[in-house]
N, CA, C and O atoms as a DFTB+ gen file, in Angstrom:
472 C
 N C O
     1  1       8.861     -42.740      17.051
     2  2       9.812     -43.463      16.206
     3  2       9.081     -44.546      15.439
     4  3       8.215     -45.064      16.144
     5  1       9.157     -45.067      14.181
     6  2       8.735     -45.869      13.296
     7  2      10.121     -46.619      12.459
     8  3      11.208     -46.165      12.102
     9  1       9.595     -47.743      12.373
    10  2      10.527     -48.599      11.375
    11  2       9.798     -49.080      10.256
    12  3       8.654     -49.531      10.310
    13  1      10.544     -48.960       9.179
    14  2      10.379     -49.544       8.204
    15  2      11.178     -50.951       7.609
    16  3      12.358     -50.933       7.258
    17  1      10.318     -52.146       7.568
    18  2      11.081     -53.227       7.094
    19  2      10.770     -53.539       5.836
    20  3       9.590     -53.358       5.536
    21  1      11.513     -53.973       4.974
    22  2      11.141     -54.303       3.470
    23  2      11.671     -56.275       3.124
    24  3      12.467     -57.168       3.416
    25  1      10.673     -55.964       2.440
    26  2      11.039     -57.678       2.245
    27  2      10.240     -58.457       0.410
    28  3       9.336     -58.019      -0.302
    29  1      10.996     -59.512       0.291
    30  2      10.277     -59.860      -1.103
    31  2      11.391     -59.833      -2.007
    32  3      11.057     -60.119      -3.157
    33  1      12.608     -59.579      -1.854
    34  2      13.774     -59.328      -2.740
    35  2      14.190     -60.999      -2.729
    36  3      13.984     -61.818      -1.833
    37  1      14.631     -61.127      -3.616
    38  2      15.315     -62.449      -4.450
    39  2      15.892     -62.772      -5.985
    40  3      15.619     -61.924      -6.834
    41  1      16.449     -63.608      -6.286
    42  2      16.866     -63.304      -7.396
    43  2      15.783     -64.437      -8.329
    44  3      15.097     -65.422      -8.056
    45  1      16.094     -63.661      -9.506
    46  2      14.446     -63.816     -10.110
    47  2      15.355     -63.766     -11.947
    48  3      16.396     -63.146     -12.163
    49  1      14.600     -64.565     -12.967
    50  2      15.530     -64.313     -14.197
    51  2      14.170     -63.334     -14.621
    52  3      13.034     -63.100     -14.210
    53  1      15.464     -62.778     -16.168
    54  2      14.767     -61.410     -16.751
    55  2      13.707     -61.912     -17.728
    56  3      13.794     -62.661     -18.701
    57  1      12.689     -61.275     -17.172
    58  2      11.147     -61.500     -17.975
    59  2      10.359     -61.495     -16.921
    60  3       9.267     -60.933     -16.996
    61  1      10.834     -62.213     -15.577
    62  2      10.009     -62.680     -14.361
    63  2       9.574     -61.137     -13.494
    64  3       9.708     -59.932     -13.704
    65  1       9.064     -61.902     -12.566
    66  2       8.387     -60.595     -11.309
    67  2       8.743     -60.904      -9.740
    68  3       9.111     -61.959      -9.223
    69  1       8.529     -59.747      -9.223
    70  2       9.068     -59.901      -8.010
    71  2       7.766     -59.136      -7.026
    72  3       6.901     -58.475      -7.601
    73  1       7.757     -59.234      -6.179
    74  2       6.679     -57.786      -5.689
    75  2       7.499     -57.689      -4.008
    76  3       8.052     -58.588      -3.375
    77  1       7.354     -56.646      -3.757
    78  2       8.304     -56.690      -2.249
    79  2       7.184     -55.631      -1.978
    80  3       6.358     -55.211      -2.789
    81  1       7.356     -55.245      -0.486
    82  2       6.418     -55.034       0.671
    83  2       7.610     -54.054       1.886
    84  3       8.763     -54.283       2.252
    85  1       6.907     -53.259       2.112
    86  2       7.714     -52.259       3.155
    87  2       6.141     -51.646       4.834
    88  3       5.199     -50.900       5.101
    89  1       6.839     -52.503       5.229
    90  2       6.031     -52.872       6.336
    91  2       6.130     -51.815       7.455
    92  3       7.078     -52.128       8.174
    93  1       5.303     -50.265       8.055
    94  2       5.760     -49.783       8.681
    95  2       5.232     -50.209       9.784
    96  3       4.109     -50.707       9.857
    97  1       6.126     -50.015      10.864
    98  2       5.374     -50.150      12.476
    99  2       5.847     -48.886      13.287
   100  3       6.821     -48.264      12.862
   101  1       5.130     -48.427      14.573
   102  2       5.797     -47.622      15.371
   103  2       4.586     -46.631      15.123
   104  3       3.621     -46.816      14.381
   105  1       4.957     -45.185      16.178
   106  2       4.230     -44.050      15.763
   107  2       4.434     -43.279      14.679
   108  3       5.561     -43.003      14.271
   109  1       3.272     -42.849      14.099
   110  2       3.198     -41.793      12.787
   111  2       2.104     -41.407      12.951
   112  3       1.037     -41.961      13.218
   113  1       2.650     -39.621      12.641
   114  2       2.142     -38.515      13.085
   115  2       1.202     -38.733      11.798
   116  3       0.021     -39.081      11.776
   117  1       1.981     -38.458      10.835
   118  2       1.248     -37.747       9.574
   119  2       1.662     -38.755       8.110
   120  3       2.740     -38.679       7.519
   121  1       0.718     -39.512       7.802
   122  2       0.922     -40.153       6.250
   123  2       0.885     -39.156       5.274
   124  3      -0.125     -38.468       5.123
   125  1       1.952     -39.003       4.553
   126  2       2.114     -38.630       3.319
   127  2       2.157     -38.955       2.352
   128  3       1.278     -38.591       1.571
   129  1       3.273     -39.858       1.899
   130  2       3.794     -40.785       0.923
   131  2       5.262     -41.696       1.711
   132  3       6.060     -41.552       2.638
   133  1       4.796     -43.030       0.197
   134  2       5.539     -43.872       0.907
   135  2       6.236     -43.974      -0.839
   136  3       5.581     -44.316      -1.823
   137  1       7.725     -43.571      -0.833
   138  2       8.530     -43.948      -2.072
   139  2       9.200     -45.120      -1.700
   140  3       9.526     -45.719      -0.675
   141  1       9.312     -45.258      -3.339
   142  2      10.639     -46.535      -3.220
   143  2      11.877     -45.956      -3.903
   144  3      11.691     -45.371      -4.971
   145  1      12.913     -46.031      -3.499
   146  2      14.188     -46.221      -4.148
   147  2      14.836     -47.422      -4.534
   148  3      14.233     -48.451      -4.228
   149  1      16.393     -47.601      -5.396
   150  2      16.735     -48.159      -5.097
   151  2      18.236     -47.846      -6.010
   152  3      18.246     -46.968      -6.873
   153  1      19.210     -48.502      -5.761
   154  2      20.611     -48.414      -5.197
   155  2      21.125     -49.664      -6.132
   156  3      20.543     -50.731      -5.938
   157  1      22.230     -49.635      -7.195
   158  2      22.833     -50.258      -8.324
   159  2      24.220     -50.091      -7.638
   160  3      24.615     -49.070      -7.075
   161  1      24.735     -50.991      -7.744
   162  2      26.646     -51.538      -7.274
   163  2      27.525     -50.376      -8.149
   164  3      27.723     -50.473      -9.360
   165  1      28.006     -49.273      -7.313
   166  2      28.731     -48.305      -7.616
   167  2      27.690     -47.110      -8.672
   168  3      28.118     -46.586      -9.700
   169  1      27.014     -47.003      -8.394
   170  2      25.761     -46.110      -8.945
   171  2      24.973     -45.049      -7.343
   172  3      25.238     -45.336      -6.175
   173  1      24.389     -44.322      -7.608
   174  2      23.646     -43.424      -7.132
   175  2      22.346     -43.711      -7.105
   176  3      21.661     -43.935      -8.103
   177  1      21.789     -43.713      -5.430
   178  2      20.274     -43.651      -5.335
   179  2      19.207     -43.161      -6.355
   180  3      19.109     -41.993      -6.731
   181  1      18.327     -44.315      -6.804
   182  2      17.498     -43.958      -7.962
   183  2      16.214     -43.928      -7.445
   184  3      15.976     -44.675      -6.496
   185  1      15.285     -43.169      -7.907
   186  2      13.679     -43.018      -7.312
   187  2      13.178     -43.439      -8.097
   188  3      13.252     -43.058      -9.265
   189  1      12.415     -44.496      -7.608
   190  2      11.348     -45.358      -8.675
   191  2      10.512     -45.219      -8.596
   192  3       9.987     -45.369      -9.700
   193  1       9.392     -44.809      -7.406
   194  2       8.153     -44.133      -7.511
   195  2       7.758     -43.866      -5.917
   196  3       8.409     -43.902      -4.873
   197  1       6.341     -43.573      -6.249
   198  2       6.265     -43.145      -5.036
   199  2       4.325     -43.525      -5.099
   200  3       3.673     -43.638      -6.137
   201  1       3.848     -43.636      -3.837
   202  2       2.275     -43.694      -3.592
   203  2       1.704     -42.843      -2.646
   204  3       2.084     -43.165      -1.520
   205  1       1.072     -42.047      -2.645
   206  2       0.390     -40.818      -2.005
   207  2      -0.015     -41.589      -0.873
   208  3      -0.032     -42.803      -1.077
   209  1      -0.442     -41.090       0.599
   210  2      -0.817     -42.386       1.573
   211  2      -2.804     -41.811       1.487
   212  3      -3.762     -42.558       1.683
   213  1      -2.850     -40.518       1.188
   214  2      -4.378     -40.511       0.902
   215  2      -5.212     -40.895       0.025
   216  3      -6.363     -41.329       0.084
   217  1      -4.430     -40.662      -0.873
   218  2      -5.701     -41.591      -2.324
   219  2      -4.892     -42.109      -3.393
   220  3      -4.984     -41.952      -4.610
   221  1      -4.084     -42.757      -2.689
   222  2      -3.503     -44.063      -3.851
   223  2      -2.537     -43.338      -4.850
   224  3      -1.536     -43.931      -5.253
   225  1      -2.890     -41.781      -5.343
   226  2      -1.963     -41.681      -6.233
   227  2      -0.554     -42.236      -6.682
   228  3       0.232     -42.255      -5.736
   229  1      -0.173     -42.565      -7.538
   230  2       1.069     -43.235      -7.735
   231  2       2.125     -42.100      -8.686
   232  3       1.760     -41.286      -9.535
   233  1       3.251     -42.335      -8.288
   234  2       3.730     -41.894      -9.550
   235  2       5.023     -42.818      -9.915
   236  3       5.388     -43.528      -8.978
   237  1       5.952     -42.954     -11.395
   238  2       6.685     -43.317     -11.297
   239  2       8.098     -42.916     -12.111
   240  3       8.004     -42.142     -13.064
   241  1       9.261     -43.391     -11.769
   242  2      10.021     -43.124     -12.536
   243  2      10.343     -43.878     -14.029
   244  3      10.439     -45.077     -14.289
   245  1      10.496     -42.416     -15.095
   246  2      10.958     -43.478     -16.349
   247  2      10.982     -45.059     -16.545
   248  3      10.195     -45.894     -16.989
   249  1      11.825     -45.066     -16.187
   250  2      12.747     -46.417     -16.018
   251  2      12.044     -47.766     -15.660
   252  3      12.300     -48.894     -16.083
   253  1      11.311     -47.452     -14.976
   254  2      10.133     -48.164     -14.367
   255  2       8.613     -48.631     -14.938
   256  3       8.099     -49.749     -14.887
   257  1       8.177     -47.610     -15.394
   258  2       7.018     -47.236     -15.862
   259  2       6.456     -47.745     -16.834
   260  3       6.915     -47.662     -17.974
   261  1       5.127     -48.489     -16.466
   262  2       4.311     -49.410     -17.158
   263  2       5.177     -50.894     -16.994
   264  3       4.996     -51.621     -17.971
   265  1       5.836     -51.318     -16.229
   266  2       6.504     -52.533     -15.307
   267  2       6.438     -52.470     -13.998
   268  3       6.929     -53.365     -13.309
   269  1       5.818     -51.395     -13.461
   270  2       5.666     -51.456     -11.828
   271  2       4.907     -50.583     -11.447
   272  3       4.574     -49.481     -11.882
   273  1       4.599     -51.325     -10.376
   274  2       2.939     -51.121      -9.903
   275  2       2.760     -50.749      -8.623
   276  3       2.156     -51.706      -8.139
   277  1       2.972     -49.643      -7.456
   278  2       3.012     -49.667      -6.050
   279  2       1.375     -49.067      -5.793
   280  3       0.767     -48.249      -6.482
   281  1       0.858     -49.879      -4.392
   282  2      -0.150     -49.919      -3.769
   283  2       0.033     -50.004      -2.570
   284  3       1.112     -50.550      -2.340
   285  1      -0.684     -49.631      -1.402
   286  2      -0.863     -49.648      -0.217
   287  2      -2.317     -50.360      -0.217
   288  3      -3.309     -50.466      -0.938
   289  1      -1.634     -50.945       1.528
   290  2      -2.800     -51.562       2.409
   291  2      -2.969     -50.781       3.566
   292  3      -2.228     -50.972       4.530
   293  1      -3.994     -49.787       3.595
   294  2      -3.695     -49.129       4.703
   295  2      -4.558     -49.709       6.159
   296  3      -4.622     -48.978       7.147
   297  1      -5.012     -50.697       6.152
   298  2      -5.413     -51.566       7.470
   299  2      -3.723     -52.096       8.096
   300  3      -3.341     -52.153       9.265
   301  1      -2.979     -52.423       6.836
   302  2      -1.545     -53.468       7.413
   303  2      -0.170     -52.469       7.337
   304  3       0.928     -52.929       7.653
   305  1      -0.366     -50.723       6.782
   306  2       0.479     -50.316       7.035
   307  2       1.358     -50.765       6.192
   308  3       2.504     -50.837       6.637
   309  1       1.149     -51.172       4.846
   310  2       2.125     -51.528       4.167
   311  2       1.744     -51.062       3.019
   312  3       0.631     -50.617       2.737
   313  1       3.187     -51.219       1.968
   314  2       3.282     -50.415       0.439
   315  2       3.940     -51.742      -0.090
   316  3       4.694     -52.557       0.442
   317  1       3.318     -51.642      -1.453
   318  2       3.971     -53.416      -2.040
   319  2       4.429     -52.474      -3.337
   320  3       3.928     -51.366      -3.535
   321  1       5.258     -52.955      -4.034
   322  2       6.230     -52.423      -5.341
   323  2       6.017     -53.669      -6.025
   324  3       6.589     -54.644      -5.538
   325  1       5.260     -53.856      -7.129
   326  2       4.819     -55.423      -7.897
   327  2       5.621     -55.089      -9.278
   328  3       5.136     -54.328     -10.115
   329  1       6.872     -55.712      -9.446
   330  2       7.769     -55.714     -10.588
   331  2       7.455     -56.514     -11.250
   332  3       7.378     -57.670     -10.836
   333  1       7.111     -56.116     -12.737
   334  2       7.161     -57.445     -13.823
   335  2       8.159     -56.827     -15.055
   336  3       8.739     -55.822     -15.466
   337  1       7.909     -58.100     -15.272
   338  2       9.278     -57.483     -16.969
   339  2      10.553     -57.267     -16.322
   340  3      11.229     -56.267     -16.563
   341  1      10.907     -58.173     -15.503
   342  2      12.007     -57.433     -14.804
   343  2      13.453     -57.363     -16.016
   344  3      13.372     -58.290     -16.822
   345  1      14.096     -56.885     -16.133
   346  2      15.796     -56.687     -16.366
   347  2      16.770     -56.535     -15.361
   348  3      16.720     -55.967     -14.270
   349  1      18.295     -57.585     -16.339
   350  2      19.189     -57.245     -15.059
   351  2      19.561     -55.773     -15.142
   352  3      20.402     -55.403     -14.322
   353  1      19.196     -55.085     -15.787
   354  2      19.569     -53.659     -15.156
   355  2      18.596     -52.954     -13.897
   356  3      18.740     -51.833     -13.409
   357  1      17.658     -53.901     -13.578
   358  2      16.627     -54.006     -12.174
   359  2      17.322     -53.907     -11.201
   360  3      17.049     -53.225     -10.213
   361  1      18.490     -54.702     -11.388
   362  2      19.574     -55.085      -9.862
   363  2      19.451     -54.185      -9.567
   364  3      19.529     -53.121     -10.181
   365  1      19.104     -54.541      -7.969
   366  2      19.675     -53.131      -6.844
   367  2      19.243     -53.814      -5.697
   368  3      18.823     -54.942      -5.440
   369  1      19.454     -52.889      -5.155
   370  2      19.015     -53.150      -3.585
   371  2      18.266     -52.120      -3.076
   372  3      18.786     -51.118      -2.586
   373  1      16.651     -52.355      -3.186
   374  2      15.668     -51.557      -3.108
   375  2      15.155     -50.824      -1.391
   376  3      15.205     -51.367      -0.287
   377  1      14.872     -49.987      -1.620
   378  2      14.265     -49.612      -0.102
   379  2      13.244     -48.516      -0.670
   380  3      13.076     -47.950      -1.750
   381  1      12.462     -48.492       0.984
   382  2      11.517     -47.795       0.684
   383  2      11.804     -46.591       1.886
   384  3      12.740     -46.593       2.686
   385  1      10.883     -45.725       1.784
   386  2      11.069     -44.329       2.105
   387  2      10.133     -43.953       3.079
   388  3       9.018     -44.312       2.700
   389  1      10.088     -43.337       4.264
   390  2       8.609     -42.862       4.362
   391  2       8.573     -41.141       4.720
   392  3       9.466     -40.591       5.365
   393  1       7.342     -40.417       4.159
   394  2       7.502     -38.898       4.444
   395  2       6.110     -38.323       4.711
   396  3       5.002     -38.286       4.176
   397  1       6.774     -37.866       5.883
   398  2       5.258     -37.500       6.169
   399  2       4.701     -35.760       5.665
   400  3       3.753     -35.033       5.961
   401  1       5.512     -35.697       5.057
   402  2       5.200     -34.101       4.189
   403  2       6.163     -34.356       2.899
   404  3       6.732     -35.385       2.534
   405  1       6.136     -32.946       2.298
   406  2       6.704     -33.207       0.773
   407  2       7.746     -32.434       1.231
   408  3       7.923     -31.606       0.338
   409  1       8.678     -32.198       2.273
   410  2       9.923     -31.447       1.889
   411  2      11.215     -32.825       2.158
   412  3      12.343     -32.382       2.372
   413  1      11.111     -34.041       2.154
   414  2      11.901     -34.990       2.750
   415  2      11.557     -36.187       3.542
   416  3      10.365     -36.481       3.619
   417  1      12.485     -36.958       4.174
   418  2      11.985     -38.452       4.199
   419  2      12.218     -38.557       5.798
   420  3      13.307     -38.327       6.326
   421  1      11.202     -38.887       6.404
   422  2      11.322     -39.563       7.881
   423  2      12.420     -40.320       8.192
   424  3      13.417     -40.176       8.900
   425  1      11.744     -41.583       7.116
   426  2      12.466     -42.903       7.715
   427  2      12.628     -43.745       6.318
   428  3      12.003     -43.606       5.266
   429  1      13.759     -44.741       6.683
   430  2      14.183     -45.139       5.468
   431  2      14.225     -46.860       5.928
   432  3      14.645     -46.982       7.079
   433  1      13.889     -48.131       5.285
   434  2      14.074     -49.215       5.541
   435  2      15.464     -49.737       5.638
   436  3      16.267     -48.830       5.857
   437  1      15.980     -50.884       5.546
   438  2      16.994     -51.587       5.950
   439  2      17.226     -51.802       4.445
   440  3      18.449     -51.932       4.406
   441  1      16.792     -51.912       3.219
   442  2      16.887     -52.056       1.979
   443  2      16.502     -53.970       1.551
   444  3      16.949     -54.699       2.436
   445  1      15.989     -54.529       0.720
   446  2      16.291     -56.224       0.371
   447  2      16.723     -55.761      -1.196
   448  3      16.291     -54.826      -1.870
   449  1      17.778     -56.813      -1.522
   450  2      18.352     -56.900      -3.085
   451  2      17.421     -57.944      -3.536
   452  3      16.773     -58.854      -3.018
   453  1      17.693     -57.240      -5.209
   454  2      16.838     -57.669      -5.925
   455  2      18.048     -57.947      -7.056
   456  3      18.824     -57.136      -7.561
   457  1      17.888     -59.788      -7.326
   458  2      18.583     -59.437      -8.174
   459  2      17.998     -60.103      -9.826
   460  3      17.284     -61.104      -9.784
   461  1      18.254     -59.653     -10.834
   462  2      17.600     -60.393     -12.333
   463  2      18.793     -61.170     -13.063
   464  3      19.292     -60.754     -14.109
   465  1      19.021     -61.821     -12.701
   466  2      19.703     -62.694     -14.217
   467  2      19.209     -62.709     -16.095
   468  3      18.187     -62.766     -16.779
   469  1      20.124     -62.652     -16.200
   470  2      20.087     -62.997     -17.641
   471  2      19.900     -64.258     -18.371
   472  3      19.912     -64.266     -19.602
């Protein structure tokens, strides 16, 4: 069993940055990738990217892209999501993912909101 905690969410005005951190602990079999999602007030889970756990690859969603930046520390077991340029259409309440193969997700964090003012 493994947990994932996420943290770094606050409210932040639009232009600013945020960077949040998804901290795993526990046993894991197999690193795969570690995504982030995140979740808008009466909206549907959105995928914002994702980081390969072997060689950094990143990828990201639209929406996102060329404003956010995810990296791993793999000594601390952690994935950081570094938001800049933020917009209030940023709001959500982000979580991260973890999978240890490509058909689906292990484990999922507790989520932290993020929010952008105008």
């Amino acid at each position: 069993q493994a947990q994932l905690v996420e943290s770094g969410g606050g409210l932040v005005q639009a232009g600013g940055s945020l960077r949040l951190s998804c901290a795993v602990s526990g046993r894991i079999s197999n690193w795969y990738a570690m995504d982030w999602f995140r979740q808008a007030p009466g909206k549907a889970r959105e995928f914002v990217g994702q980081i390969v756990w072997s060689d950094g690859s990143t990828y990201y969603a639209n929406s996102v892209e060329g404003r956010c930046l995810i990296s791993r520390d793999t000594a601390k077991n952690t994935v950081y999501l570094q938001m800049d340029s933020l917009k209030p259409d940023d709001t959500a309440v982000y979580y991260c993912a973890f999978a240890s193969g490509p058909k689906g997700y292990d484990y999922w964090g507790q989520g932290t909101q993020v929010t952008v003012s105008s």
